[in-house]
VOGU-3710 file (C-alpha; in Angstrom, 3 decimals, decimal comma):
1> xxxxxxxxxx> 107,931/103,543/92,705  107,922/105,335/89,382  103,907/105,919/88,616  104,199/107,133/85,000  103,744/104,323/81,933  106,587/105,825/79,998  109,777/107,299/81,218  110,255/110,811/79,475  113,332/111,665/78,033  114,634/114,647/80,184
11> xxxxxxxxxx> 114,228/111,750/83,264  116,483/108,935/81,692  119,214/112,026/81,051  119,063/112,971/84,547  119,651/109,077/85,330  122,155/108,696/83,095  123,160/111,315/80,668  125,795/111,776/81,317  127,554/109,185/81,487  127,572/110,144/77,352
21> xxxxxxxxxx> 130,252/112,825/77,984  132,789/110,199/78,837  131,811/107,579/76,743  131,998/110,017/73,699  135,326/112,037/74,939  137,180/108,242/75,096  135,821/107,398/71,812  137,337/110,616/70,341  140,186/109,548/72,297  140,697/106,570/70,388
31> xxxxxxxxxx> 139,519/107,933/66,917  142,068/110,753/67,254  145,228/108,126/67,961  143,969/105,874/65,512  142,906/108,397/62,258  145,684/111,338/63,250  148,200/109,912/65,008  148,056/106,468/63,008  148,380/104,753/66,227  146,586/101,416/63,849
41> xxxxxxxxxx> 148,140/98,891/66,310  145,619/99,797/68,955  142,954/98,255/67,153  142,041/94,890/68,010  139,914/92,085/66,360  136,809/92,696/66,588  135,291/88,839/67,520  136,902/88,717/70,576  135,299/91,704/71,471  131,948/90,744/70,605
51> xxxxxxxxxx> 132,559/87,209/72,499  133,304/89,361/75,534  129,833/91,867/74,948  127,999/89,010/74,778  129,323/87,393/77,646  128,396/90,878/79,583  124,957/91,478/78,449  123,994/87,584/79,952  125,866/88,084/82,876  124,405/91,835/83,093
61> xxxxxxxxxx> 120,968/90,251/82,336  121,375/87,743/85,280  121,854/90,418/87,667  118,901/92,232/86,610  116,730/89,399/86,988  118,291/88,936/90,390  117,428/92,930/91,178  113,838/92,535/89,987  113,322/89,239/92,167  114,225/90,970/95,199
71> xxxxxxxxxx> 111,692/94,006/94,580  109,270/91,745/93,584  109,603/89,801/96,819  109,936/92,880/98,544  106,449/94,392/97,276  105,018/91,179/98,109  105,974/90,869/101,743  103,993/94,693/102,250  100,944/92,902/99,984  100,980/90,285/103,296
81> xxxxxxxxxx> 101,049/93,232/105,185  98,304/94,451/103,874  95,614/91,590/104,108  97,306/90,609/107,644  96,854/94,066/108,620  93,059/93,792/107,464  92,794/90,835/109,460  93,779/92,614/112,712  91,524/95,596/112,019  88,665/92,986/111,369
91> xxxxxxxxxx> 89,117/90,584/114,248  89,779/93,159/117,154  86,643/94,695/115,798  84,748/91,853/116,080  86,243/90,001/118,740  86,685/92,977/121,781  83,560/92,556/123,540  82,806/92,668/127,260  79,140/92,919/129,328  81,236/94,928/132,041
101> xxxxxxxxxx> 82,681/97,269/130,198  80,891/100,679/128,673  81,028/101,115/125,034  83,015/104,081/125,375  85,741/101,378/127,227  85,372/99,333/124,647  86,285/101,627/121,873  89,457/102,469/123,706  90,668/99,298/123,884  90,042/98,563/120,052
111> xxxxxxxxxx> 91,604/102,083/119,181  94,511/101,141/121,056  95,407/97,859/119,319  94,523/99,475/116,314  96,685/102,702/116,682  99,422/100,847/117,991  99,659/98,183/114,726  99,534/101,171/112,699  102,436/102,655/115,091  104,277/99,459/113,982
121> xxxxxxxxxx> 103,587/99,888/110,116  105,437/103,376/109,893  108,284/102,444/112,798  108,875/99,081/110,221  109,302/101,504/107,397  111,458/103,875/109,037  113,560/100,988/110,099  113,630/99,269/106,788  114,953/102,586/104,892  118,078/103,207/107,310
131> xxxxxxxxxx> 121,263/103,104/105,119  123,168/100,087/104,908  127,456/100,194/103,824  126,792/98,904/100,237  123,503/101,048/99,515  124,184/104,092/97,392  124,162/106,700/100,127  126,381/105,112/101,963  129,390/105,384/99,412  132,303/107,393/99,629
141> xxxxxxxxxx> 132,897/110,585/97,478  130,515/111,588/94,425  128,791/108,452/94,277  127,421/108,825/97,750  126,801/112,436/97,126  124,684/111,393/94,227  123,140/108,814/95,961  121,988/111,487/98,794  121,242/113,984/96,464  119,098/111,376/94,356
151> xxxxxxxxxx> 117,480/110,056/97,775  116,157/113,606/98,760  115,118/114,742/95,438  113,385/112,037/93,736  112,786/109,335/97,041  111,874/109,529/100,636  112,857/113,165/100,466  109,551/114,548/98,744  107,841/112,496/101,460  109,160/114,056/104,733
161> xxxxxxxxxx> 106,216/115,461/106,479  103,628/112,112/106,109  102,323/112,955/109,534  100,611/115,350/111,153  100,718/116,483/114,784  97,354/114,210/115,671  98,763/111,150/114,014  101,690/111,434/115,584  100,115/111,380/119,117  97,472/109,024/118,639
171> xxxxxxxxxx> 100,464/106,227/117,153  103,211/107,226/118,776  102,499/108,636/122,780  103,639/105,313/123,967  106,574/104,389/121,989  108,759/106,887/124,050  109,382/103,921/126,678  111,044/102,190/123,421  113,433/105,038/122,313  116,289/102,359/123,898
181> xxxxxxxxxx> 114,687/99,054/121,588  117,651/97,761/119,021  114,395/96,753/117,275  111,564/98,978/117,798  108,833/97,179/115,679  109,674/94,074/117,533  108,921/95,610/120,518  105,636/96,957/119,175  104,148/93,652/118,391  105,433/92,554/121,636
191> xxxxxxxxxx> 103,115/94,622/123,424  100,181/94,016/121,260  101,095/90,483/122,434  100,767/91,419/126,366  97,717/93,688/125,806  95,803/90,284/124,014  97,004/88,185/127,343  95,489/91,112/129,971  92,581/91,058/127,768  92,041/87,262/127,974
201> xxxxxxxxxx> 92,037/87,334/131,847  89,957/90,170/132,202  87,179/89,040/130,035  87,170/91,267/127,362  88,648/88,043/124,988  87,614/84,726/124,793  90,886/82,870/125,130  90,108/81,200/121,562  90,008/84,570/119,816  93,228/85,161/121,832
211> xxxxxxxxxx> 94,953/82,337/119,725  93,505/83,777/116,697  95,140/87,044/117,272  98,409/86,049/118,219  98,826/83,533/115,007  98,252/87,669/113,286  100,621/89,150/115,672  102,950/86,155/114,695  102,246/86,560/110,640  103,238/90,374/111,381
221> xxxxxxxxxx> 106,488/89,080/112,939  106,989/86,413/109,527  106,275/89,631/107,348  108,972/91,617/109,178  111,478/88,853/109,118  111,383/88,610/105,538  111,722/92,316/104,781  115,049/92,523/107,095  115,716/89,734/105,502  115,899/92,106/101,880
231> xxxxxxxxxx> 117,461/94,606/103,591  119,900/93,264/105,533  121,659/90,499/102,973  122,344/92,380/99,889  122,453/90,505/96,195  126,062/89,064/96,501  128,384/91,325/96,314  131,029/88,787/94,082  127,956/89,026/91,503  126,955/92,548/91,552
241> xxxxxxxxxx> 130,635/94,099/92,223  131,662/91,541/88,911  129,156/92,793/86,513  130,210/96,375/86,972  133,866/95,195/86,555  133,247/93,348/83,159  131,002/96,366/81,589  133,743/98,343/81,760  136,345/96,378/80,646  133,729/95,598/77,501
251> xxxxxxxxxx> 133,572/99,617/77,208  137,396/99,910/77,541  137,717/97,456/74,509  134,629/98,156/72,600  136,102/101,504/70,562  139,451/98,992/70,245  137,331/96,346/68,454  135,252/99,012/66,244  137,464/101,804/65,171  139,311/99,020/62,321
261> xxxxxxxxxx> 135,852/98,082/60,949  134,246/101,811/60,298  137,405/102,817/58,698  136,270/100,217/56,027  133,687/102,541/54,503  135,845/105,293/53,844  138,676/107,914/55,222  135,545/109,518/57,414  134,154/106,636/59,214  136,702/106,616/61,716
271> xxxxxxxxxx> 134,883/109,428/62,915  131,448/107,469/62,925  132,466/105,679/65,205  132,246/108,442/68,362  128,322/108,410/67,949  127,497/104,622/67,597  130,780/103,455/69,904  129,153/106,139/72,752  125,410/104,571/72,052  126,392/101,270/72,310
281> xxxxxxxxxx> 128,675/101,936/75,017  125,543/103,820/77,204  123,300/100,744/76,453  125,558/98,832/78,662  126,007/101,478/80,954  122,367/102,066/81,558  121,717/98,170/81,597  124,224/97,949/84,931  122,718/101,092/86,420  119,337/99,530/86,316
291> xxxxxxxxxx> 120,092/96,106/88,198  122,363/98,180/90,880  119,418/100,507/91,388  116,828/98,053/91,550  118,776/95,817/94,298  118,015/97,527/97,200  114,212/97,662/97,340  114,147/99,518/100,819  116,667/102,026/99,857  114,806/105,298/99,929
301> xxxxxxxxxx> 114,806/105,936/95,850  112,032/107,004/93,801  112,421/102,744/92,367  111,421/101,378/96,207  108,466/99,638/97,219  106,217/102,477/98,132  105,865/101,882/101,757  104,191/105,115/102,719  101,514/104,627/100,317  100,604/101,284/101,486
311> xxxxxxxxxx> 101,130/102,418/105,255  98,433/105,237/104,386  96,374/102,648/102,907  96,203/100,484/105,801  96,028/103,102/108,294  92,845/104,223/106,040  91,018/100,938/106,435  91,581/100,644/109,875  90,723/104,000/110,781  87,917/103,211/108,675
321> xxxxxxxxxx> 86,730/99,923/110,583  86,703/102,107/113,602  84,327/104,700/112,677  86,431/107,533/112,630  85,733/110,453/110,784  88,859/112,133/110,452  90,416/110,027/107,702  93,874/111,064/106,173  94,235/111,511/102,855  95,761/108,897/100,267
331> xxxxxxxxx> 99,305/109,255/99,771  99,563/110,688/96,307  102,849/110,796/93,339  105,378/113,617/93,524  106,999/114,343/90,123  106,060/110,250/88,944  107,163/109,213/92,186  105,477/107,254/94,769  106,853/106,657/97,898
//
């Protein structure tokens, strides 16, 4: 997630700068063949061209709402895991009690279930941001270069030690049995599952506060489903894979439609029309870069939902609701990122 109100100008030139250099070199292309070659039967009418451009920037616009729906949806399955997550740490605090057990007993068996759920939070994020074939790392030659290079310089890649060597044992100590899970945060909630039913018949739950429990364990289960939901059925590739395909063919014809109407205020506007064909070009550009980049809300860029920072979060007030002293710190932005 990018933290900062306004995006400075050395950022949106290392998102897409420069795609100018193209943009300008074809316009000079065409001004060259069309003012020094007199190639003036390349130039083309320029209504139809406008027809198509607006055409692209609805269609374009579609897509973006599309993109933004999914990260919206996206950040609003974590807020569910956040007040579910709440519930958890409240209820097991309130509802683990037992006259047999010591105090000291029952403390373990809260921090367990409360460890283990927060086990679950970071093994569902680490899950959610594996690559899939049509997210940007995962395409072939530059553009999955630059999607890898992007990913570990301005995503999950100013984020890699989140953990220390205490968190790590507390969560994780037990999850070695699961190294062989296809799903892994299935599994988790699983055995939060078994652990409430060994409760119940030892005493230490009331089989009522059981139920109340699982119905949590099951919202955590409803949360998860909808995030692989996100990230495993991509925005429709026939509408994504289309808008690309029409912005350029609007970029291949826009200097075609243009070059004919700047030459009508004077021998020298031919030449005007490298720096406004290129800007108007890039507008389009940058309009399909943001939908394709917004898409994919669990794909490890700096535009995600910031999963680690609402993982910390969590893990914060539950560590909290426990009595612990030795609280982590709040995850905090790298270079206007938050991840």
């Amino acid at each position: 997630m990018l933290v900062r109100k306004t995006l400075p100008v050395k950022a949106i030139l290392a998102f897409a700068g420069h795609h100018f250099l193209w943009l300008s070199g074809y316009m000079l292309i065409v001004s060259v063949l069309y003012r020094v070659l007199d190639w003036h039967w390349i130039s083309i009418p320029w209504l139809p061209v406008s027809l198509i451009g607006t055409a692209v920037a609805f269609y374009v616009g579609f897509k973006n709402n599309q993109s933004y729906d999914r990260v919206w949806e996206a950040r609003k399955v974590w807020g569910a895991i956040v007040n579910s997550s709440r519930s958890w740490g409240t209820m097991v605090n309130a509802f683990v009690r037992s006259n047999e057990l010591s105090e000291a007993e029952i403390k373990a068996v809260k921090k367990k279930l409360i460890y283990r759920h927060i086990a679950w939070l970071y093994t569902l994020r680490e899950q959610l941001l594996i690559p899939t074939q049509w997210e940007h790392v995962s395409l072939r030659g530059q553009f999955g270069k630059l999607g890898a290079r992007r990913r570990e310089t301005g995503g999950v890649g100013l984020f890699k030690e989140y953990l220390n060597q205490v968190q790590k044992e507390n969560y994780f100590s037990e999850m070695t049995a699961l190294d062989s899970s296809a799903n892994k945060a299935t599994q988790i909630i699983n055995l939060q599952s078994l652990e409430l039913t060994e409760l119940e018949e030892n005493g230490t739950l009331h089989m009522r506060r059981q139920l109340d429990l699982q119905k949590v364990l099951n919202d955590f289960y409803d949360h998860q489903g909808r995030a692989e939901r996100i990230k495993k059925f991509p925005l429709p590739r026939q509408y994504a894979n289309m808008s690309f395909i029409f912005t350029c063919l609007f970029i291949f014809l826009l200097p075609l439609g243009i070059v004919a109407e700047f030459t009508k205020i004077g021998e020298a506007g031919v030449w005007l029309m490298i720096p406004f064909g290129t800007l108007v070009g890039w507008i389009y550009v940058v309009m399909e870069l943001i939908g394709d980049y917004s898409e994919n809300p669990f794909e490890g860029l700096g535009t995600d939902v910031p999963m680690l920072s609402i993982c910390r979060t969590i893990e914060i007030d539950l560590l909290q609701m426990l009595g612990e002293n030795d609280i982590p710190k709040p995850v905090q932005p790298v270079g206007d990122v938050l991840m």
